[in-house]
N, C-alpha and C positions, 0 to 999 in steps of 0.2 A: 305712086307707091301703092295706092290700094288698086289699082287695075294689075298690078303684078302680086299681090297677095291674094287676088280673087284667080287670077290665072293657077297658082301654085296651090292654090285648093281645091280646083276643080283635078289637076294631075292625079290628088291625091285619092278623090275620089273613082278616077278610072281606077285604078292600080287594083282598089281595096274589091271592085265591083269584080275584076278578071279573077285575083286570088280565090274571090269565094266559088265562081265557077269552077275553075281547077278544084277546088275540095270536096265542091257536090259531087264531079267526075269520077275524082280518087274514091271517093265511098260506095257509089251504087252503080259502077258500070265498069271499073278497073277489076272485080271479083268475075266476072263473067267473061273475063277474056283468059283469067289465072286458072286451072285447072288443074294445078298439080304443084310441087319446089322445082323452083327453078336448078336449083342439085340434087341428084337424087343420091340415098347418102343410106348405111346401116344404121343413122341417127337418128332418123324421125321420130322415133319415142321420147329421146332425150327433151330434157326441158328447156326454154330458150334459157341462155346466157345472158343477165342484164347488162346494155352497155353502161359504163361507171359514167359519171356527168359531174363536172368543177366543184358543184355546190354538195354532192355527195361525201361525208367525214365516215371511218368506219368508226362503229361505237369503241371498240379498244383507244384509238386516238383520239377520241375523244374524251375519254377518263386519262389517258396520258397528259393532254393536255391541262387537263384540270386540276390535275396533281402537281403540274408544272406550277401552274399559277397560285394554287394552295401555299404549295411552299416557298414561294418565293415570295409571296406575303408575309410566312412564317419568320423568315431569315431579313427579313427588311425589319419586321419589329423588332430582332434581336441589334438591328446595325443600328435603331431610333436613340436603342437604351445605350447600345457603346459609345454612341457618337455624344449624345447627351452629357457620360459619365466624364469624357475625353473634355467637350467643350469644359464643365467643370472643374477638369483640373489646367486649363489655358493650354491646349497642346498645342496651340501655333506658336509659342512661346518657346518648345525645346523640339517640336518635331513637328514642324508647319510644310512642309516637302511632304512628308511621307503621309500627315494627315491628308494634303489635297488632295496626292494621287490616291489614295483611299478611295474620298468622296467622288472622285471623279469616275472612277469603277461603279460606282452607285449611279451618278448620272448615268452612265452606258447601258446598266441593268434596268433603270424608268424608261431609256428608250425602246429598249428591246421588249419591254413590258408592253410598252403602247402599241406596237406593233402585232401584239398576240404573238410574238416571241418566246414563250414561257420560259422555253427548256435555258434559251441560252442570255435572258434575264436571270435565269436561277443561278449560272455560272458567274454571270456578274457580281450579283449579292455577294454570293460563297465568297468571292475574293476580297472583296473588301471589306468584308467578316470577317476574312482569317486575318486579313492587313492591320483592322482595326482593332482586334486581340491581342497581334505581336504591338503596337502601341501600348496599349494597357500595361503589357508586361513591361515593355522597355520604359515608362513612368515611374511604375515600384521602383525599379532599379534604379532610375533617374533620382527617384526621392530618397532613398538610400543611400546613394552616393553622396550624396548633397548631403544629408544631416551628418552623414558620418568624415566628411569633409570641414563640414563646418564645425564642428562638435573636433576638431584634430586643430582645426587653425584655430578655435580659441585659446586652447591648450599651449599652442606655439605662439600666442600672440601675434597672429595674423589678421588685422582687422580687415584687410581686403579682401580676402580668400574668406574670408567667416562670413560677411556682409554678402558677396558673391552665391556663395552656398545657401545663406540664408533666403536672399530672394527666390533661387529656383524653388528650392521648398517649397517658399509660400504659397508661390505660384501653383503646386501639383496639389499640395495639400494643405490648406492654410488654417482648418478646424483639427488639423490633427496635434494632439498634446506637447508630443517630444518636438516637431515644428515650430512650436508656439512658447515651448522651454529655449529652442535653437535662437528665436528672433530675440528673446527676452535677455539672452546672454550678451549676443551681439550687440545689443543695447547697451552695455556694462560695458564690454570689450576694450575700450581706449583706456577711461577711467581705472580699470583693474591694472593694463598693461604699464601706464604710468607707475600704480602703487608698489608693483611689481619690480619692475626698475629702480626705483627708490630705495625699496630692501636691499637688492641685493649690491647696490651701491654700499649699502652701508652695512652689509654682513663681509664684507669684503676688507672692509677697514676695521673690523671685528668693534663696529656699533651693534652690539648685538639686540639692545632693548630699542633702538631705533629701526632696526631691520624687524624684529616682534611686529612693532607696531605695523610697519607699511605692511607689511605679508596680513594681521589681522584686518586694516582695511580694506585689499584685496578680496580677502573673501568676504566680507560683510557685503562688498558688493557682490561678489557673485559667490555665493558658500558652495559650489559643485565647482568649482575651480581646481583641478587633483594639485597640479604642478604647486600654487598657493600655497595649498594644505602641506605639503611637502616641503615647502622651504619656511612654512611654519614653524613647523617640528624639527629643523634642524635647529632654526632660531630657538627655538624655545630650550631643548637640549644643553646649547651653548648659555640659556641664561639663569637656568634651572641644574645645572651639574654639577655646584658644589652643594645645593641640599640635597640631590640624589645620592650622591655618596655619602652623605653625613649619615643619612636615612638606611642606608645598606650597612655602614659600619656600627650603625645602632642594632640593625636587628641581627648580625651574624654574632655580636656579644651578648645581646639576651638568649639568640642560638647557643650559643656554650656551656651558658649558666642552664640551661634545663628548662628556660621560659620560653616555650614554645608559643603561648598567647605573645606574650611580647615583642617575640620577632618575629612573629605573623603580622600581627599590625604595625612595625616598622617595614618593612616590605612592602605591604600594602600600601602608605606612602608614600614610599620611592614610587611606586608603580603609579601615582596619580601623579606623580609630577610629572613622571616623564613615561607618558601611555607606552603598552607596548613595546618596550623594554628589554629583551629576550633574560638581563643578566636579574630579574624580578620574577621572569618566569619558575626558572635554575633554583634564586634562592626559596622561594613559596615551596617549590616541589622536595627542598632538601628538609624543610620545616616537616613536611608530611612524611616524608620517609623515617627520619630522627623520633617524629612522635607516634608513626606506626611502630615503628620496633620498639621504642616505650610499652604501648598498648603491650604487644607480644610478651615484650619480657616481663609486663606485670599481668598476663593473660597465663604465663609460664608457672609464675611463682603461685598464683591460685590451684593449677592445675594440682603442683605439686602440696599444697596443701590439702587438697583430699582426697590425694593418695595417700596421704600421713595419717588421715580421717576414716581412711577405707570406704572415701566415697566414690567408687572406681567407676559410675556412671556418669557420673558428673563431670569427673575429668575427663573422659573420654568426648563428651559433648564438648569440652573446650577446645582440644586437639581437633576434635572433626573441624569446629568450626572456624580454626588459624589456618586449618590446610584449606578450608574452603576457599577462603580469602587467599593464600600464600600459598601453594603446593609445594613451592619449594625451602619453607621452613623444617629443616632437617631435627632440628630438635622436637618438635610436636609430631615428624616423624616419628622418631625412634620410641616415644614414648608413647604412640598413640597403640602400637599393640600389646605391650605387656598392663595394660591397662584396659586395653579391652578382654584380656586373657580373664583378668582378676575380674571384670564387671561381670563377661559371659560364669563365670566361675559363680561368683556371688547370685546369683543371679537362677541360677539352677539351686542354691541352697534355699534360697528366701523362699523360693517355689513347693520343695519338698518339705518345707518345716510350717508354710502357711497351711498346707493340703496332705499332711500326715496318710490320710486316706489312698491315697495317691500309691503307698507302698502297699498294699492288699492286692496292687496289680502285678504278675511277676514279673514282667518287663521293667517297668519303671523301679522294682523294687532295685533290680540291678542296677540301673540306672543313679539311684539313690546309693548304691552300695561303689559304684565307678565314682562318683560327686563326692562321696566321704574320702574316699582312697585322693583324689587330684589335692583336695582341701589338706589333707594331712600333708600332701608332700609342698608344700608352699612352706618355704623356710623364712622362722624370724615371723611368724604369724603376727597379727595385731590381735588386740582386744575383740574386735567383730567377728574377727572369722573362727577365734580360737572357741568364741560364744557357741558360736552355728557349729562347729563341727562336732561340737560336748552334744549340742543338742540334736541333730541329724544322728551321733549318735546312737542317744536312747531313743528314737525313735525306729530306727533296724533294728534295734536289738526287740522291743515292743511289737513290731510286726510283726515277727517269727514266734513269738507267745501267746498261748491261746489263753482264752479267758471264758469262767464259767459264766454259761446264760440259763436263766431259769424262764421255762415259760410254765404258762398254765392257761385254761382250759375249763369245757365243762364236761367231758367225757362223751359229749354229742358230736361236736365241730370237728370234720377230719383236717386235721392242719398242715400242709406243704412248707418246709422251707424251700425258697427258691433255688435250686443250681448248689443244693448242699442236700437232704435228706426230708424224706415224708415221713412225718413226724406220729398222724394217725390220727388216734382220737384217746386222750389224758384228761387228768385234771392236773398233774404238777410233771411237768420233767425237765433235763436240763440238759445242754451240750458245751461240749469248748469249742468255742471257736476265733480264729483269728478276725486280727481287727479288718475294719470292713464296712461295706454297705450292706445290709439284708432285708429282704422283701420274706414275711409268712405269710400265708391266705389261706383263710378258712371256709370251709364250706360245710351247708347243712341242708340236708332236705324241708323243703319250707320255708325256709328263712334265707333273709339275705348276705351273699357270701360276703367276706370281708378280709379287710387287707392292712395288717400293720408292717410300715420302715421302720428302721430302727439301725443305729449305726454302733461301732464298737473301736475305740476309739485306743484301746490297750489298757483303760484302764479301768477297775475291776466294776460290775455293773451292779448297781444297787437296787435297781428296783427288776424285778420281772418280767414278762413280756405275755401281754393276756392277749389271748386269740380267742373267741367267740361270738356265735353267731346269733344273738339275740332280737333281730327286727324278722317278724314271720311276716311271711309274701302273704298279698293280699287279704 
């Protein structure tokens, strides 16, 4: 064996000995025989053409590539965290088929990974990404069904279909609350559906306080039992109907008699014996109706008291405020505008008899003389208005007469009445004038001009009105 391994080395060594010849040849004796291209061509300036070689990648496919593998990394951690969430909720348990062929799409995609595959590893993932999604979704719905299956068979006293329902639950979701309500029932389930059956054995032979009883069992074990709770309330109804009536015939007689408390709290009663009642409703709402029109009609009789009082503001606030409440109170209709007539009425005199002044204006003095004239014609007056009219009166009449004013002076001060006559410079003079507000101002050379109000009121003016200017400037 080493006589023919020393033969196959020495082979190897002619081979290597002739190649290197042929290369020296090619380099320094093969240009000396070339003298020109072997095609002669319009090309020659052109640049060579590199030929491509296996292990050559163009840079584009090779960021293709990359981005392949990027995201196919990307989308495999998003299949880590479904599959995670899936094992979680047991999904070989309701969709063990559709989970495998999932993961086995994922097997496919690590193959093609391993290969430098990227692009069609990334299609793998994708599928079994969307595969493993539409699980997720078809779970909820699975656990949905299930609670709300189970949560129907206890209702129906189905302990197998409740039990049934209950375990897939657990299965998907077994921290979840209303699942952990669902299993807690199903725990009770026999026990209830026994108590259950007992009642109505015995509502049936009208044992009604034995039927109570089993139906109150029932839900003491399970108190969210509907059906229980309902054949409660019939029990109950049947055992409780002659104090409910007793209780209603009490409080429609103190209805009668006017005691409204009375048969407010006999209704109310009847209404805890037997909850929700619809005929406690009926009576409670006829107790408020009976004692609102009460209210009204002694809301009425006030009203009408002072209007007898000529207090026409007051009643008016009371009519406003039954129509607030009532719009359709026809009586606090009708009377709520000849009493606003009287209020607006009153109301313009109280003004011209508080603010007399008021008539010095000739607008308002009409005004004043329109208010006298509406006043007078109100028939069958009362005491108040027949007051204010005497008085509104003489005061028109007071307005329209002048009255003497004396002023005085020191024969220096030129004195101006305002918006009536320039008076000049006096020591005593006087004028008539209507009642009013008036402004005189005096002025003097030197001294500080000055300015007296002074108001006129109709009635005759006892002291004088001194205008001078006695503070010298500076």
């Amino acid at each position: 064996m080493r006589a023919s391994q020393s033969s196959q080395s020495n082979t190897q060594k002619i081979v290597l000995i002739v190649l290197g010849v042929v290369l020296v040849g090619t380099v320094f004796f093969l240009p000396s025989f070339v003298d020109g291209p072997w095609i002669a061509s319009d090309t020659e300036d052109l640049a060579p053409v590199p030929v491509p070689s296996a292990e050559t990648v163009a840079p584009s496919t090779a960021a293709e590539l990359k981005q392949y593998r990027q995201d196919s990394q990307g989308v495999l951690a998003e299949i880590v965290l479904i599959r995670d969430r899936l094992v979680e909720q047991n999904v070989e348990t309701w969709a063990q088929a559709e989970f495998h062929n999932a993961m086995g799409k994922v097997e496919d995609g690590d193959e093609q990974y391993s290969y430098g595959n990227y692009g069609a590893s990334l299609e793998r993932y994708r599928d079994a990404r969307k595969q493993l999604l539409i699980l997720e979704s078809l779970g909820q719905r699975k656990l949905a069904d299930a609670k709300r299956e189970g949560f129907e068979a206890i209702e129906n006293l189905n302990p197998v279909v409740a039990a049934s329902a209950s375990e897939l639950a657990t299965a998907i979701a077994a921290d979840d609350p209303e699942v952990q309500r669902l299993v807690a029932r199903v725990e009770t389930l026999e026990p209830v559906r026994q108590a259950i059956e007992t009642g109505d054995y015995a509502l049936e032979r009208d044992r009604y306080q034995e039927a109570q009883a089993a139906y109150r069992e029932a839900l003491a074990l399970d108190p969210a039992h509907q059906r229980a709770a309902q054949l409660l309330a019939t029990a109950n109804n049947e055992v409780t109907g002659g104090a409910f009536r007793a209780q209603m015939s009490q409080g429609f007689a103190a209805l009668q008699q006017g005691n409204y408390e009375g048969a407010r709290a006999a209704f109310n009663r009847a209404g805890q014996i037997q909850p929700g009642n619809p005929a406690v409703a009926t009576a409670l709402a006829q107790v408020a109706n009976l004692e609102a029109q009460s209210e009204v009609d002694l809301a009425l009789a006030q009203a009408a008291r002072l209007e007898s009082d000529e207090q026409w503001s007051d009643a008016v606030a009371i009519y406003q405020s039954l129509l607030e409440t009532d719009p359709s109170l026809a009586d606090a209709k009708a009377r709520l505008l000849p009493s606003r007539i009287r209020a607006e009425l009153d109301q313009r005199l109280v003004t011209f008899i508080d603010e007399p002044l008021l008539l010095s204006n000739k607008s308002e003095y009409e005004k004043a003389r329109k208010t006298l004239e509406d006043a007078r014609g109100i028939g069958n007056p009362g005491p108040r208005l027949q007051a204010q009219v005497d008085e509104l009166q003489t005061l028109v009449q007071r307005a329209t007469l002048p009255v003497n004013v004396v002023f005085e002076s020191d024969n220096q001060t030129h004195v101006v009445l305002y918006r009536v006559a320039e008076l000049g410079q006096f020591a005593t003079t006087s004028m008539q004038l209507r009642p009013g507000r008036y402004i005189a101002a005096g002025t003097r050379k030197g001294f500080r001009d000055v300015r007296v109000e002074f108001t006129i009121t109709g009635e005759p003016m006892e002291q004088a009105i001194v205008v001078r200017c006695e503070e010298p400037i500076g």
